[in-house]
C-alpha positions in Angstrom: 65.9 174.3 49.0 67.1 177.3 50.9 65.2 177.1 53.6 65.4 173.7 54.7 69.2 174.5 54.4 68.6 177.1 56.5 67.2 175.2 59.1 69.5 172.5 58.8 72.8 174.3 59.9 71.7 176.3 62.8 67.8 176.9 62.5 64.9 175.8 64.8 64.4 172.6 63.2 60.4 171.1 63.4 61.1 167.8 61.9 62.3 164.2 61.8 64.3 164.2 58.8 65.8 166.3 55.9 63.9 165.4 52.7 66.1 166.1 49.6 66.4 164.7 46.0 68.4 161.6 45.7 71.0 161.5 43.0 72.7 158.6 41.7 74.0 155.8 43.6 77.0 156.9 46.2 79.8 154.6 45.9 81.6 153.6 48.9 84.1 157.1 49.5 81.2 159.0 48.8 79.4 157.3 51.5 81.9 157.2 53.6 82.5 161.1 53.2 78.7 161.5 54.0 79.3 159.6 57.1 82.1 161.6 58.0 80.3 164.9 57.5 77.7 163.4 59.6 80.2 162.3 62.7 81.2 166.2 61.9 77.5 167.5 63.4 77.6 165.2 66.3 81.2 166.2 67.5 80.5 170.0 67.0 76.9 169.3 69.1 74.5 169.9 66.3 72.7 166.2 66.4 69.7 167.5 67.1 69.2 168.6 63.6 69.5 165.1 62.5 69.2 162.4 65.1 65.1 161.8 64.9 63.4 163.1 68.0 61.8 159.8 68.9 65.2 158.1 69.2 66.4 158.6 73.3 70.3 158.3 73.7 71.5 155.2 75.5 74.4 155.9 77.9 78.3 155.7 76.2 78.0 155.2 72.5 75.1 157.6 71.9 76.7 160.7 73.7 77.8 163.0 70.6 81.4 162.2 71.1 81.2 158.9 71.0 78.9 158.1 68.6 81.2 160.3 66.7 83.4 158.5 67.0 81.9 155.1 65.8 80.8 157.3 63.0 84.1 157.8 62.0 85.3 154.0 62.6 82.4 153.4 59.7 83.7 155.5 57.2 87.4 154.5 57.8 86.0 150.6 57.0 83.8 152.2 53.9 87.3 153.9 52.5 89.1 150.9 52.8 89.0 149.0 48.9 87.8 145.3 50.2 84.5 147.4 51.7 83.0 147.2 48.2 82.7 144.0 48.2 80.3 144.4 50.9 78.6 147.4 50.0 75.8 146.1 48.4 72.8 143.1 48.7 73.8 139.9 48.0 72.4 138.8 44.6 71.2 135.1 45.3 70.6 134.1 41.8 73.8 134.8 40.6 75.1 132.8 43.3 72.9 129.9 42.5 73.5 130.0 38.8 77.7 129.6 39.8 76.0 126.2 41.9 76.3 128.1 45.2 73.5 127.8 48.0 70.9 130.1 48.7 72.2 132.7 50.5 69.1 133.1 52.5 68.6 130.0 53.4 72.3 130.1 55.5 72.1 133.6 56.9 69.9 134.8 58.7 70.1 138.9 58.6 71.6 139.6 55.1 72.9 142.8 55.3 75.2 145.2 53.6 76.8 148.8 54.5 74.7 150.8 52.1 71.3 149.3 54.1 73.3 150.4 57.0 74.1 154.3 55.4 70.6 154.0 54.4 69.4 153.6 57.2 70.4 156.9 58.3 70.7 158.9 55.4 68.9 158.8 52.3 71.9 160.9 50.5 74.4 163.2 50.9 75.8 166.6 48.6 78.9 167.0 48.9 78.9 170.5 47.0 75.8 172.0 49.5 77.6 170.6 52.7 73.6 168.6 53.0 72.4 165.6 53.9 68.8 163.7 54.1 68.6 161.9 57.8 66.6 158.4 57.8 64.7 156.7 60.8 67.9 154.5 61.7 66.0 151.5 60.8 67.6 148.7 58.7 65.6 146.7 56.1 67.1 143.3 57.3 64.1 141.0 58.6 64.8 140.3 62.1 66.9 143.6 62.6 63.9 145.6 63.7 65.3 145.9 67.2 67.9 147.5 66.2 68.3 151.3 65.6 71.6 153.0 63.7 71.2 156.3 65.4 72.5 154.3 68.8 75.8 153.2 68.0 75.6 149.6 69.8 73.7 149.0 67.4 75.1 150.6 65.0 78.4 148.6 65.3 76.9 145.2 66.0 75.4 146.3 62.0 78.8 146.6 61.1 80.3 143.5 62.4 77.4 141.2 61.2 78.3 142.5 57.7 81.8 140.6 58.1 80.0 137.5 60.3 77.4 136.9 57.2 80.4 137.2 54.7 82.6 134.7 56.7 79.6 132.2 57.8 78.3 132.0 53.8 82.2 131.6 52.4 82.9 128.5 55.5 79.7 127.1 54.1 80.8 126.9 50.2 84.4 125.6 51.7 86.2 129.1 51.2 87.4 129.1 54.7 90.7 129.5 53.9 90.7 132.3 50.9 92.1 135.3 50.8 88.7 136.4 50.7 88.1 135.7 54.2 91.8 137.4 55.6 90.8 140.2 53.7 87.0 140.4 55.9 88.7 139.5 59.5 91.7 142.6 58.6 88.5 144.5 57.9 86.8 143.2 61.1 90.0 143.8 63.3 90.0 147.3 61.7 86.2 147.6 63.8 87.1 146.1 66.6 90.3 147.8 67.7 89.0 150.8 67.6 86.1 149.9 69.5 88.5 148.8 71.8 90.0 152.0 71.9 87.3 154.4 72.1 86.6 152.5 75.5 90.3 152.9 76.6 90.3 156.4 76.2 86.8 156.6 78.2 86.9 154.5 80.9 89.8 153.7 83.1 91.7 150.6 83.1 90.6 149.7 86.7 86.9 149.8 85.4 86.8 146.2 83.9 83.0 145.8 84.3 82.4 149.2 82.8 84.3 148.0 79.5 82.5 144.7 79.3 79.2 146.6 79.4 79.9 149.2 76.7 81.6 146.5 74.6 79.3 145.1 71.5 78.6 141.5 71.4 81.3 140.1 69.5 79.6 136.8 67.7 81.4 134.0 65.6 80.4 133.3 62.2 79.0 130.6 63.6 76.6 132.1 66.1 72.8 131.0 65.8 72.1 134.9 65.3 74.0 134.7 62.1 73.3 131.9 60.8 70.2 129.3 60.4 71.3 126.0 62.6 70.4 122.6 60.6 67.6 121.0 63.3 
């Protein structure tokens, strides 16, 4: 309504969240342009209004800038065709009627990038400039420790989208499709410009620095990502 748009750009906002209708599904430019209109409040110092009051900002990737930026890194993966493929859950049974595996019995954290927009934004309106903010908290089982609205986190999320994808295609001997160049283009998409944000923040000579504002990078076949055969 008018008010809460009111409070919303520029207001004295007393809440956690923006409630708002939810219209259809978003497809994947539509997320990523609500994305993008988000990493547009946090680089013009307005996250208050949407980051939840409970969450405190870690040092480097949750300053407004650069969590801005790793906003933006998001939507530039999301606008990218393959990303669909990953957009939404995994649907086990049509894997297992095509003879496939269970997917859940492989992977640990089955996640997708609409959990992850989810996660902090129930929807976006592209006409009214809004957009509904979320607790930052992914529906993945064993993800609870992680947050969105800190954007560690939020890009460790991103990369165990490609790991999962890569781990479950090894497993039913698709190592070498063009399925899997198409995820590690998409995964070197993320992690050069990781790499780059922390170039242009922190000077060459600071070696330790970089290591400690650097994401875990995991392999596909890391026991975080997948379930190891005891």
């Amino acid at each position: 309504d008018d008010a809460s748009q009111n409070d919303f750009f520029g207001g004295d906002p007393d809440f956690d969240s923006i409630t708002l209708t939810a219209g259809d599904k978003k497809t994947a430019l539509e997320l990523a342009a609500g994305i993008e209109r988000l990493a547009a409040m946090f680089d013009s110092n307005q996250e208050s209004l949407v980051r939840p009051r409970n969450i405190s900002p870690a040092p480097f990737w949750d300053e407004a800038k650069k969590y801005a930026s790793a906003l933006r890194l998001f939507s530039e993966i999301l606008r990218t065709p393959d990303s669909t493929s990953y957009l939404e859950p995994i649907n086990e049974e049509e894997l297992i009627r095509m003879g496939n595996p269970p997917y859940s019995n492989l992977i640990r954290h089955p996640l997708c990038f609409r959990e992850i927009v989810t996660a902090l934004m129930e929807d976006s309106d592209d006409i009214n400039q809004t957009l509904t903010s979320n607790n930052g908290l992914l529906v993945a089982q064993g993800l609870d420790g992680w947050n969105m609205w800190h954007g560690y986190d939020l890009l460790q999320a991103i990369d165990l989208v490609f790991l999962n994808a890569l781990a479950y295609g090894k497993v039913i001997d698709d190592s070498k499709s063009s399925d899997r160049s198409k995820i590690n283009k998409l995964r070197k998409i993320l992690w050069a410009g990781i790499k780059q944000v922390i170039d242009n923040h922190i000077a060459a000579f600071n070696q330790e620095e970089k290591r400690r504002c650097t994401p875990t990078r995991r392999g596909e076949s890391s026991g975080f990502v997948v379930f190891k055969e005891k």
